[in-house]
ZADO-1210 file (C-alpha; in nm, 4 decimals, padded with zeros to 6 digits):
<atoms>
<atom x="07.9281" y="11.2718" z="17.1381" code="UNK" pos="1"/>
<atom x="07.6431" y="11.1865" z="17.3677" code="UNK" pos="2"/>
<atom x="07.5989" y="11.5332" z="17.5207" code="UNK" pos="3"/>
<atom x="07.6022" y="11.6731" z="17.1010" code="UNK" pos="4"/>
<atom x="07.3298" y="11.3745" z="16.9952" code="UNK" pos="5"/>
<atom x="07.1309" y="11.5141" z="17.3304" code="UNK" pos="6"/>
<atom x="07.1341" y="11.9012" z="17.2999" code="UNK" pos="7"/>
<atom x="07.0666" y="11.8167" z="16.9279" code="UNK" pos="8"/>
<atom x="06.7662" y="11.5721" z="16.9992" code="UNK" pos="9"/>
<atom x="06.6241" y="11.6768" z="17.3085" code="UNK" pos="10"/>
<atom x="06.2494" y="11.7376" z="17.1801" code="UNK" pos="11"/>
<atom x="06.2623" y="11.3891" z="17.0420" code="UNK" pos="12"/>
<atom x="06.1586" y="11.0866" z="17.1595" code="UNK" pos="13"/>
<atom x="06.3844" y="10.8119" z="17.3296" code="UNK" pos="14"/>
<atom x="06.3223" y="10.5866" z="17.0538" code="UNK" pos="15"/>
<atom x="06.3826" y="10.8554" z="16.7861" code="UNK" pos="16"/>
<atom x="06.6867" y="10.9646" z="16.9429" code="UNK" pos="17"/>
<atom x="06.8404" y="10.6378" z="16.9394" code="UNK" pos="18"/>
<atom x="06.7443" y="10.6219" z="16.5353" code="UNK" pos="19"/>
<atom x="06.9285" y="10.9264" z="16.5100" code="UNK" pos="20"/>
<atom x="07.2640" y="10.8243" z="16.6819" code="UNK" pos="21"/>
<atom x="07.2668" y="10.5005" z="16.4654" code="UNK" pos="22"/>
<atom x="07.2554" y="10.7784" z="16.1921" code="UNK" pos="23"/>
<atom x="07.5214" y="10.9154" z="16.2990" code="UNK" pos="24"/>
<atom x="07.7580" y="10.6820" z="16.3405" code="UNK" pos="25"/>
<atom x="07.6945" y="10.5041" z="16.0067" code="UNK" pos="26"/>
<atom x="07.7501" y="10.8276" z="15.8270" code="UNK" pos="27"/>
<atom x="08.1030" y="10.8934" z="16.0261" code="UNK" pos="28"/>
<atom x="08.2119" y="10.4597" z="15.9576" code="UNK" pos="29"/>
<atom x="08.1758" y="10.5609" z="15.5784" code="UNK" pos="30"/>
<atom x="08.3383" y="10.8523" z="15.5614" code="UNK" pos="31"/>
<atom x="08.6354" y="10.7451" z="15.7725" code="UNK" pos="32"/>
<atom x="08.6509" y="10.3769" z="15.5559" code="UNK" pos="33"/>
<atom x="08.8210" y="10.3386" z="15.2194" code="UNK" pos="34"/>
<atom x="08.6537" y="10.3881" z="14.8908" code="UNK" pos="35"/>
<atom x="08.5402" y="10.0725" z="14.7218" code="UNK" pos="36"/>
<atom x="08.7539" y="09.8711" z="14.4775" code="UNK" pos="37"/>
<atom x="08.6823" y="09.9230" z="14.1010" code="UNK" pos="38"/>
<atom x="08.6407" y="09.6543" z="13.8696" code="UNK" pos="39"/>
<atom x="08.9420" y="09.6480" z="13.5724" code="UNK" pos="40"/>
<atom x="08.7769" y="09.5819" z="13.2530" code="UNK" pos="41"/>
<atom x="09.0858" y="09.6311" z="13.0710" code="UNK" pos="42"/>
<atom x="09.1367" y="09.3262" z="12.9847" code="UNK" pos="43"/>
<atom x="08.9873" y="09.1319" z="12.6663" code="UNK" pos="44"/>
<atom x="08.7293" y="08.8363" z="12.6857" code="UNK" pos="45"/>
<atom x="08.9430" y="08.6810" z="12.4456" code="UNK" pos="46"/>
<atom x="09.3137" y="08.6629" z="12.6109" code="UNK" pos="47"/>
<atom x="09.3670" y="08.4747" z="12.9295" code="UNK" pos="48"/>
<atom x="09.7201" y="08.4349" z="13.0774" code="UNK" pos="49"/>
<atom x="09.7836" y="08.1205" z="12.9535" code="UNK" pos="50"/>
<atom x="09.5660" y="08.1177" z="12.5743" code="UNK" pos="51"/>
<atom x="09.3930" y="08.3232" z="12.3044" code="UNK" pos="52"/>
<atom x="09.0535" y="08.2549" z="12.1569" code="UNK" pos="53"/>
<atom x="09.0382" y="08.2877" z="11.8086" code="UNK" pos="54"/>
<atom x="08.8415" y="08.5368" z="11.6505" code="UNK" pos="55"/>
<atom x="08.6900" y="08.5906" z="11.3109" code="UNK" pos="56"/>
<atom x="09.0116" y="08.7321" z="11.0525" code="UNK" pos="57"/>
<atom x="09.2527" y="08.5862" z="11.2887" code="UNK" pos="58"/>
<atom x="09.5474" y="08.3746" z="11.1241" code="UNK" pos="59"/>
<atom x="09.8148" y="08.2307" z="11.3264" code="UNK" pos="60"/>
<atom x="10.1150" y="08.4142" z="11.1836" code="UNK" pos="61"/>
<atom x="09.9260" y="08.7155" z="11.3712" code="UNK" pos="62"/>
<atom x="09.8050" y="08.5447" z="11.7081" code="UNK" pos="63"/>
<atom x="10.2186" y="08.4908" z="11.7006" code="UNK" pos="64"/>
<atom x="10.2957" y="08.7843" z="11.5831" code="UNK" pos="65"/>
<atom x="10.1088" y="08.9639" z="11.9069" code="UNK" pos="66"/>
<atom x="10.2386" y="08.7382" z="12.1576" code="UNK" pos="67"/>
<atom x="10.6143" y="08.7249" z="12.0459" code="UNK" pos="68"/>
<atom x="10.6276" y="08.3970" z="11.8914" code="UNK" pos="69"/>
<atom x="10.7414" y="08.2138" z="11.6736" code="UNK" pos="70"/>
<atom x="10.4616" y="08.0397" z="11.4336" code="UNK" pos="71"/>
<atom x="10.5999" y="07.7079" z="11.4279" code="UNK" pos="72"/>
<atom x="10.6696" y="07.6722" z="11.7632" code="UNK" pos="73"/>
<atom x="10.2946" y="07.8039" z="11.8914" code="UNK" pos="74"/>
<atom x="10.1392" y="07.5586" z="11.5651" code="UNK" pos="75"/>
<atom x="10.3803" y="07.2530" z="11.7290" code="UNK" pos="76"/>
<atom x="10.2471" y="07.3517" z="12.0927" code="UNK" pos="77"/>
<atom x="09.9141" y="07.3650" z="11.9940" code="UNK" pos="78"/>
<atom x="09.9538" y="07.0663" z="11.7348" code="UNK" pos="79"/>
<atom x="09.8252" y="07.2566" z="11.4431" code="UNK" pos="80"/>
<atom x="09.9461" y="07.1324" z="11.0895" code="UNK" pos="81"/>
<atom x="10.0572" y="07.3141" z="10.7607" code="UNK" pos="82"/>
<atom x="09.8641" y="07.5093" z="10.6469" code="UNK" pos="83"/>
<atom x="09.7853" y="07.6031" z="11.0220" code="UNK" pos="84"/>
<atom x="09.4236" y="07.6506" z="10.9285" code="UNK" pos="85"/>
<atom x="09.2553" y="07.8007" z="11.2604" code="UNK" pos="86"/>
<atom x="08.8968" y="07.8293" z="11.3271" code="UNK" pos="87"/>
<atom x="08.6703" y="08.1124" z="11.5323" code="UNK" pos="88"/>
<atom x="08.6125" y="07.9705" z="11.9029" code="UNK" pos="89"/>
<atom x="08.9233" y="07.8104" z="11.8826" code="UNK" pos="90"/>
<atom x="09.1697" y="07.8069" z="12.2164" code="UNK" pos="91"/>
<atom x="09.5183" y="07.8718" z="12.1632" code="UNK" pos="92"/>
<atom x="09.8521" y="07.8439" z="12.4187" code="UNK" pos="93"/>
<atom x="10.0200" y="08.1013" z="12.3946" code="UNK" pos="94"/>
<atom x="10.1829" y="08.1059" z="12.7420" code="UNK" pos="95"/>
<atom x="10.5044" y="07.8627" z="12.8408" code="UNK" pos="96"/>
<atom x="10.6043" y="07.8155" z="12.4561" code="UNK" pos="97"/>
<atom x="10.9402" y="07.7868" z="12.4054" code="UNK" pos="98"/>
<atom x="11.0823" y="07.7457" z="12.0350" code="UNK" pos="99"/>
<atom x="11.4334" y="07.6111" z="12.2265" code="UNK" pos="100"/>
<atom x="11.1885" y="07.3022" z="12.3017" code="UNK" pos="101"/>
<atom x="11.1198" y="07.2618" z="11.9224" code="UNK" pos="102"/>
<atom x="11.3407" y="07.1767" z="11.6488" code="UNK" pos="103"/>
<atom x="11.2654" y="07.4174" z="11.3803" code="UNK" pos="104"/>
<atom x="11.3187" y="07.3190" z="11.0302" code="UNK" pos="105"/>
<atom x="11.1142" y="07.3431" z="10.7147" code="UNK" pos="106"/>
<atom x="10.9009" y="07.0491" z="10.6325" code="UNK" pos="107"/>
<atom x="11.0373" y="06.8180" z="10.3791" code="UNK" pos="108"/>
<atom x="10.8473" y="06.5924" z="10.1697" code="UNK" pos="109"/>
<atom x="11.0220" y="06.2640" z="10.1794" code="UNK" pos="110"/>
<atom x="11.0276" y="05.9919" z="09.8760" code="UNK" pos="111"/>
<atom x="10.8419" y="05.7025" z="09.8929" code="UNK" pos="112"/>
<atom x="11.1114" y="05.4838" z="09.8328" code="UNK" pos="113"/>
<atom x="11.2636" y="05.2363" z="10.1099" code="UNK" pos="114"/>
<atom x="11.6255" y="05.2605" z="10.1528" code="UNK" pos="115"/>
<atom x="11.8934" y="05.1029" z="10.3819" code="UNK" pos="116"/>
<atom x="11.7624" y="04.8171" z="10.5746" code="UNK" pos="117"/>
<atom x="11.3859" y="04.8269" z="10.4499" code="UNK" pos="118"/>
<atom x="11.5179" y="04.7726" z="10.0691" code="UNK" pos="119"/>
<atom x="11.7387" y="04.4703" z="10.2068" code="UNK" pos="120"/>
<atom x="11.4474" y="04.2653" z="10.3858" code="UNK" pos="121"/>
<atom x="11.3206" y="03.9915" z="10.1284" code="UNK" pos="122"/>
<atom x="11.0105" y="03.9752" z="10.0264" code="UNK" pos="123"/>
<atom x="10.7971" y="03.6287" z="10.0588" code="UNK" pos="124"/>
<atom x="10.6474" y="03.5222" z="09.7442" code="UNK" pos="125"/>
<atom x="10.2822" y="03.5681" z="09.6789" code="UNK" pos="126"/>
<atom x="10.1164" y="03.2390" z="09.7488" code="UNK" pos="127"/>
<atom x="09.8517" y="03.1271" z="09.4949" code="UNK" pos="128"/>
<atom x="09.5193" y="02.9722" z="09.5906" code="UNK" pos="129"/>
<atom x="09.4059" y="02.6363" z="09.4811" code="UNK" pos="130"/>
<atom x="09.2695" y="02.6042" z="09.1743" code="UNK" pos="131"/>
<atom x="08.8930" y="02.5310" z="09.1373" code="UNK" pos="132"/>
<atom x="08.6793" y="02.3929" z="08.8460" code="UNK" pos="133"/>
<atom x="08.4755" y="02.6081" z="08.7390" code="UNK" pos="134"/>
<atom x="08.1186" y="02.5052" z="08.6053" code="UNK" pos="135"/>
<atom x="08.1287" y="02.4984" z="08.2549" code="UNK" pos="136"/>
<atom x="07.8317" y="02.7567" z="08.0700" code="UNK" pos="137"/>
<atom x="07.7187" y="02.7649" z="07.7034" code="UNK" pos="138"/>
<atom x="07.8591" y="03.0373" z="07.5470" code="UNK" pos="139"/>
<atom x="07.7073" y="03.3280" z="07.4888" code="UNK" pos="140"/>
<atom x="07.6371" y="03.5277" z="07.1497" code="UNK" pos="141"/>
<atom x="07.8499" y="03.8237" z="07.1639" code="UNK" pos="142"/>
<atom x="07.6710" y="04.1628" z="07.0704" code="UNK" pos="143"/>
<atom x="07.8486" y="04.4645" z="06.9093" code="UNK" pos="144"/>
<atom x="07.9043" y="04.7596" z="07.1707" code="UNK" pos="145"/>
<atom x="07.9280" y="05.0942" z="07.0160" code="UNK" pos="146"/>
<atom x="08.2969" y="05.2974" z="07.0977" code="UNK" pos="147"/>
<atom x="08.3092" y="05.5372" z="07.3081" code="UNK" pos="148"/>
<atom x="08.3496" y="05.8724" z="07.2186" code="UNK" pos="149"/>
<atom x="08.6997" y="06.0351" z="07.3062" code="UNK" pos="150"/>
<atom x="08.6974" y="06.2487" z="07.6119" code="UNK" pos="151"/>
<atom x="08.8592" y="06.5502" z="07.6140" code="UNK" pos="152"/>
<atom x="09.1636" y="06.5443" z="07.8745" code="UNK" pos="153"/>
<atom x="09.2082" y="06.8893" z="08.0405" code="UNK" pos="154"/>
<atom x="09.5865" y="07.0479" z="08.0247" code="UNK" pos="155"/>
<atom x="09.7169" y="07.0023" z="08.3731" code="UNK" pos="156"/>
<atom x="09.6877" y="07.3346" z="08.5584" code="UNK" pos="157"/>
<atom x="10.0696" y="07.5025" z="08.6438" code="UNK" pos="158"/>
<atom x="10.0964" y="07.4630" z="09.0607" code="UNK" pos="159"/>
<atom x="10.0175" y="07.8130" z="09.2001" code="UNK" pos="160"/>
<atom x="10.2885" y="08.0392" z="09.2815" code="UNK" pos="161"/>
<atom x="10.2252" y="08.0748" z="09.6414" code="UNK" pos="162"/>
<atom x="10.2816" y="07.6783" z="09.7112" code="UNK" pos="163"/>
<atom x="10.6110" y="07.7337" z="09.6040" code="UNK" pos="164"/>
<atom x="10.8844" y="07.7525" z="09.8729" code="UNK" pos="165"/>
<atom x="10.9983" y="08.0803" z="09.9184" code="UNK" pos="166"/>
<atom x="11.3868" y="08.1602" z="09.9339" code="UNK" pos="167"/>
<atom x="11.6027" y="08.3004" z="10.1721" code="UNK" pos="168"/>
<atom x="11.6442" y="08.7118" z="10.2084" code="UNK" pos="169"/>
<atom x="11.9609" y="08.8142" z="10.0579" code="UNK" pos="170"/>
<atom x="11.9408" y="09.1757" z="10.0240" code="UNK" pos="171"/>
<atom x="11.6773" y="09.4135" z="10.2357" code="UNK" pos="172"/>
<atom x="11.5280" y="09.7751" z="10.1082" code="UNK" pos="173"/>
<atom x="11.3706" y="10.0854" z="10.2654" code="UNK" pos="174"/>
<atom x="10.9645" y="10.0019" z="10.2984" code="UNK" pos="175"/>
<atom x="10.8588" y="10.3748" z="10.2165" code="UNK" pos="176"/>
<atom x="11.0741" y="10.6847" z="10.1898" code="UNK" pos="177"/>
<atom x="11.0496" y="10.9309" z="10.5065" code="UNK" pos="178"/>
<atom x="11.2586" y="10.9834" z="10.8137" code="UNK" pos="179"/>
<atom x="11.3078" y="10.7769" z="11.0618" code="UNK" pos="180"/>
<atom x="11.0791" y="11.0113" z="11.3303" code="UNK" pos="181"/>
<atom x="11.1064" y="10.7423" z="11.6029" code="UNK" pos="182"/>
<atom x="11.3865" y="10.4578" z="11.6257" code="UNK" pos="183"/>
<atom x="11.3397" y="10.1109" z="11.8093" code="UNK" pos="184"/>
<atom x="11.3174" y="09.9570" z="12.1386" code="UNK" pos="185"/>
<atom x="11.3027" y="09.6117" z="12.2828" code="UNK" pos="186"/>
<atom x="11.1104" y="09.7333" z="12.5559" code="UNK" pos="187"/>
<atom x="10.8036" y="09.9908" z="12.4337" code="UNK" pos="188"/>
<atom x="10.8728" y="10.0195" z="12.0580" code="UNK" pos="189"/>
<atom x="10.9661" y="09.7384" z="11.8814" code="UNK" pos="190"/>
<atom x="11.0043" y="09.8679" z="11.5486" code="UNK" pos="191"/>
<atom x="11.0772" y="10.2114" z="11.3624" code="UNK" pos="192"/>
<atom x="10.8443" y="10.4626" z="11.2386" code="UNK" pos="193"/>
<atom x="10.8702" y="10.6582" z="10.9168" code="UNK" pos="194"/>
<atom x="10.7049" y="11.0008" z="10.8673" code="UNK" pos="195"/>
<atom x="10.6324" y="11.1253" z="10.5028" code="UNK" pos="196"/>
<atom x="10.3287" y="11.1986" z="10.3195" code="UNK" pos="197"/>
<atom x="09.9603" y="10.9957" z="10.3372" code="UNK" pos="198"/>
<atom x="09.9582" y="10.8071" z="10.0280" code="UNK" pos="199"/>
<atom x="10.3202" y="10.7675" z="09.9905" code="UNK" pos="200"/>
<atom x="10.4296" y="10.4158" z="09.8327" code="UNK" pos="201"/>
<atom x="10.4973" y="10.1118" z="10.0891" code="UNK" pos="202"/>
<atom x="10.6831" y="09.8182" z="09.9171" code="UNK" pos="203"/>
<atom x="10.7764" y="09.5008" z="09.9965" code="UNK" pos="204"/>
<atom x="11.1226" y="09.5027" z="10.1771" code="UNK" pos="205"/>
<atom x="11.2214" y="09.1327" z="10.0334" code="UNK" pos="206"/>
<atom x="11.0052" y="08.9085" z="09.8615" code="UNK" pos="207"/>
<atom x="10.7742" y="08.6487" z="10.0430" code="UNK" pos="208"/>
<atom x="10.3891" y="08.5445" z="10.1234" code="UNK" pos="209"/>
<atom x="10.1439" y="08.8032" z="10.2688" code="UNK" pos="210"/>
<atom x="10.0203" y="08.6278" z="10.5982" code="UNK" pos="211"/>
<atom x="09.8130" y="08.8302" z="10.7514" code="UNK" pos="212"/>
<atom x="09.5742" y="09.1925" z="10.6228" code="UNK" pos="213"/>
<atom x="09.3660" y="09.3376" z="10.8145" code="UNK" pos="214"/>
<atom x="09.2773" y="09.5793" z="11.1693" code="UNK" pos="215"/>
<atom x="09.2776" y="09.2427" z="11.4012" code="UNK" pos="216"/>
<atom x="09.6107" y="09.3702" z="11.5742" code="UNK" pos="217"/>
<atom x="09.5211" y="09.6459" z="11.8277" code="UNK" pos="218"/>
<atom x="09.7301" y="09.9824" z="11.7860" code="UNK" pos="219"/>
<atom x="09.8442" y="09.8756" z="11.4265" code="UNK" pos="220"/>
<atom x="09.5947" y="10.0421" z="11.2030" code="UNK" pos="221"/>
<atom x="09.5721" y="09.8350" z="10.8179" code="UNK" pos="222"/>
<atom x="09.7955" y="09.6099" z="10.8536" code="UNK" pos="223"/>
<atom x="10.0731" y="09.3576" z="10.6470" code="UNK" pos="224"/>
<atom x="10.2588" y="09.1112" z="10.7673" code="UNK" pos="225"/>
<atom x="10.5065" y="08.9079" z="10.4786" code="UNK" pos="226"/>
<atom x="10.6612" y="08.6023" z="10.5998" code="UNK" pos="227"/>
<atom x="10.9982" y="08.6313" z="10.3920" code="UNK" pos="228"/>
<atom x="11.1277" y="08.2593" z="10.4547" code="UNK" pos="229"/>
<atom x="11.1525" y="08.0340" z="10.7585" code="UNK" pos="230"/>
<atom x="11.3223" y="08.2860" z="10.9969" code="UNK" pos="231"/>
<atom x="11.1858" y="08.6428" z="10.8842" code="UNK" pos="232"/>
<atom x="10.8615" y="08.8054" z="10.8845" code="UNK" pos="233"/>
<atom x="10.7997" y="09.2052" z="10.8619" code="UNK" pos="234"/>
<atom x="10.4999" y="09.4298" z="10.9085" code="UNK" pos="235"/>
<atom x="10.3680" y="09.7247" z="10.7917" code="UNK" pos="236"/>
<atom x="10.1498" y="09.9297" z="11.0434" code="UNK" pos="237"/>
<atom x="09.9180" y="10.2736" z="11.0026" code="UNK" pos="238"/>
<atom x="09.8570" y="10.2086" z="10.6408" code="UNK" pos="239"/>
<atom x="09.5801" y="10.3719" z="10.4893" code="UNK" pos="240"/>
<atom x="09.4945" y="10.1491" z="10.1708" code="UNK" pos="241"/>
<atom x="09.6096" y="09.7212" z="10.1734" code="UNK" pos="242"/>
<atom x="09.7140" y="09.6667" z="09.8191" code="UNK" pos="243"/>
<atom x="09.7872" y="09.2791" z="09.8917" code="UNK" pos="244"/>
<atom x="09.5971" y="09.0332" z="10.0140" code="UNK" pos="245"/>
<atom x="09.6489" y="08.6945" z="10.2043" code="UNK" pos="246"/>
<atom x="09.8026" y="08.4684" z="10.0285" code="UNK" pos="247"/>
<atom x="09.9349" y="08.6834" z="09.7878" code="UNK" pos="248"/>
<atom x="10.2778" y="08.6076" z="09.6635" code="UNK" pos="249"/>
<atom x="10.4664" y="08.9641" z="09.6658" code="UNK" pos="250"/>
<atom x="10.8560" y="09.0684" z="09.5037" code="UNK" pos="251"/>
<atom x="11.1241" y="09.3133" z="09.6333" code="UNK" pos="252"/>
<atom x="11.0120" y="09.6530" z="09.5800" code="UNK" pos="253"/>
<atom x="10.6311" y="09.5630" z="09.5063" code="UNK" pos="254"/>
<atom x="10.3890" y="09.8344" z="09.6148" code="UNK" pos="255"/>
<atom x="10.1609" y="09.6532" z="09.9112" code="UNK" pos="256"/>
<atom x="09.9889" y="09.9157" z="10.0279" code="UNK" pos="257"/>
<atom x="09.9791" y="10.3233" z="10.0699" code="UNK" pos="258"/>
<atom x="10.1255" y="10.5183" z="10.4343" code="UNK" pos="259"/>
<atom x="09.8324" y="10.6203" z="10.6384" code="UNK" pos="260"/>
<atom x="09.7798" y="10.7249" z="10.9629" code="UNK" pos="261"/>
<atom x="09.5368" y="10.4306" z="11.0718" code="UNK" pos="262"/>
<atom x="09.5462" y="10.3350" z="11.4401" code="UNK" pos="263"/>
<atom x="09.7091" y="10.6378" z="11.5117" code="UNK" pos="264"/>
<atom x="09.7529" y="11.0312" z="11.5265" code="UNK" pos="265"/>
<atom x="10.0137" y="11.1006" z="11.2421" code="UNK" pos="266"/>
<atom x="10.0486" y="11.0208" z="10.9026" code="UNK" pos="267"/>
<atom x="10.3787" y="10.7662" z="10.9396" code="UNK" pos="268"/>
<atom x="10.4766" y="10.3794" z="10.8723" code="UNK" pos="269"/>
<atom x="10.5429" y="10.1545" z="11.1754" code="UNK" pos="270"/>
<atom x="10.7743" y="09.8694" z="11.0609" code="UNK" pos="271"/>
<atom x="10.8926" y="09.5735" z="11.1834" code="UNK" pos="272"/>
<atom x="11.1002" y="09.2905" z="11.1306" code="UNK" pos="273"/>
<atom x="11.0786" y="08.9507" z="11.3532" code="UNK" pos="274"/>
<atom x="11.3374" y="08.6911" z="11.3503" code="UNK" pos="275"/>
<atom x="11.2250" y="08.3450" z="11.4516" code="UNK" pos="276"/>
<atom x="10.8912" y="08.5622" z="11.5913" code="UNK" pos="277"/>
<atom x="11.0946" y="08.7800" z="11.7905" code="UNK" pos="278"/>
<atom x="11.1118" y="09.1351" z="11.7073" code="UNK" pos="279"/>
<atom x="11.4629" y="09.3131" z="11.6040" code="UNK" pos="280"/>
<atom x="11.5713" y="09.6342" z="11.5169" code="UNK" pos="281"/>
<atom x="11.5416" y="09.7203" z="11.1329" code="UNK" pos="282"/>
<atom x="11.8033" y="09.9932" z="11.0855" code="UNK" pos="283"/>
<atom x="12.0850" y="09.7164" z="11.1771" code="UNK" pos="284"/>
<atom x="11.9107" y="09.5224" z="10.8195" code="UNK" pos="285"/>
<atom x="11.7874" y="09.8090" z="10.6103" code="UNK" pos="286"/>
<atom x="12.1124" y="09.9257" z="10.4260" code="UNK" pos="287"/>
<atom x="12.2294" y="10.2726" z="10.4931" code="UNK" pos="288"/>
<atom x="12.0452" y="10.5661" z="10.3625" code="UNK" pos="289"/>
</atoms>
């Protein structure tokens, strides 16, 4: 190496010649070294491993519905109440939930009566203060006050349809007619998809509450989720037109929106069902074609 740097830098001085094999050498470390590690950016500012920060259109039926879980049990781990109103900012867990930890039953609005025990305690008699004189005044002249006029009393307004409790599904239909162009998996696809024409009707498999509408949900396209009762939800992916809102109340067979090909490369419908937030495969529901 010497003898190479020398017939190569003869004419140069001792100083330059040094220079040069310092050259040399640094250019031979790099290319003999490994390359330099590259940053992953894959992942999203707003998932950590343990939580989720809430974004603007989020609701928690879909924060669950991304993560696997089951929306009682993430709204008990994170103590968030009925309505499970969330906010923007907000940190959620989402790791190291467990629904076998929680005991998961609708909420039931007790009576405010006392029964048992409570009715059987007696209950001490109100004890009246001393009686004191009073100064006596002259009495005044009373003066006529005009009536009132009546006031108009408003009908009460009927409670809205969607705070009523929904039932359990009996019976299940076919979301959108189609083939069945890719089945499910517990693993990579945990739903079905169903081919057929864009603008094709998608209805309501059972009746229920639409919880969630919108493109929050990475790799979905316009999507519905319905939360059926206490146990089931289902979602409709790729759609290209939401005919239901959040909040709506929907029935059986209602049109909620039109196939699409949203979020995706084909005109189809990605459907799922969840049980207890976990995701299982519709044909073994859907009756038989």
């Amino acid at each position: 190496m010497t003898d190479i740097v020398y017939c190569q830098f003869r004419f140069l001085t001792p100083v330059a010649c040094l220079v040069a094999c310092l050259l040399m050498l640094l250019l031979q470390g790099c290319a003999g070294g490994t390359r330099a590690p590259i940053e992953d950016r894959h992942n999203s500012s707003s998932t950590t491993s343990s939580s989720y920060t809430v974004r603007r259109g989020d609701t928690l039926y879909a924060i669950a519905f991304r993560f696997g879980q089951d929306y009682r049990a993430l709204a008990m781990a994170n103590s968030i109440e009925p309505p499970y109103t969330i906010y923007p900012g907000q940190r959620i867990r989402v790791a190291g939930v467990d629904t076998a930890g929680y005991t998961l039953v609708p909420r039931v609005t007790r009576p405010a009566t006392r029964t048992g025990s409570e009715s059987a305690a007696p209950t001490p008699a109100p004890v009246s203060p001393p009686a004191v004189a009073q100064p006596t005044r002259p009495p005044l002249k009373s003066a006529r006050v005009p009536a009132p006029p009546p006031v108009a009393v408003a009908p009460a307004m009927p409670a809205r349809p969607a705070n009523a409790a929904l039932t359990p599904v009996s019976a299940w239909r076919w979301p959108s007619p189609g083939p069945v162009v890719r089945g499910y998996s517990a693993t990579v696809h945990k739903g079905i998809d169903i081919g057929g024409q864009r603008g094709d009707p998608v209805v309501a498999v059972a009746s229920g509450q639409v919880v969630y509408a919108g493109t929050g949900i990475i790799g979905f396209g316009e999507l519905l989720i319905v939360k059926h009762d206490d146990v089931y939800l289902s979602a409709y992916g790729h759609n290209d037109r939401l005919l239901a809102a959040e909040g709506d109340r929907v029935t059986a067979g209602q049109k909620i929106a039109e196939k699409g090909s949203t979020g995706t490369d084909s005109v189809k419908l990605h459907f799922e069902i969840r049980r207890e937030g976990k995701p299982v495969d519709p044909l073994g529901l859907l009756p038989r074609k």
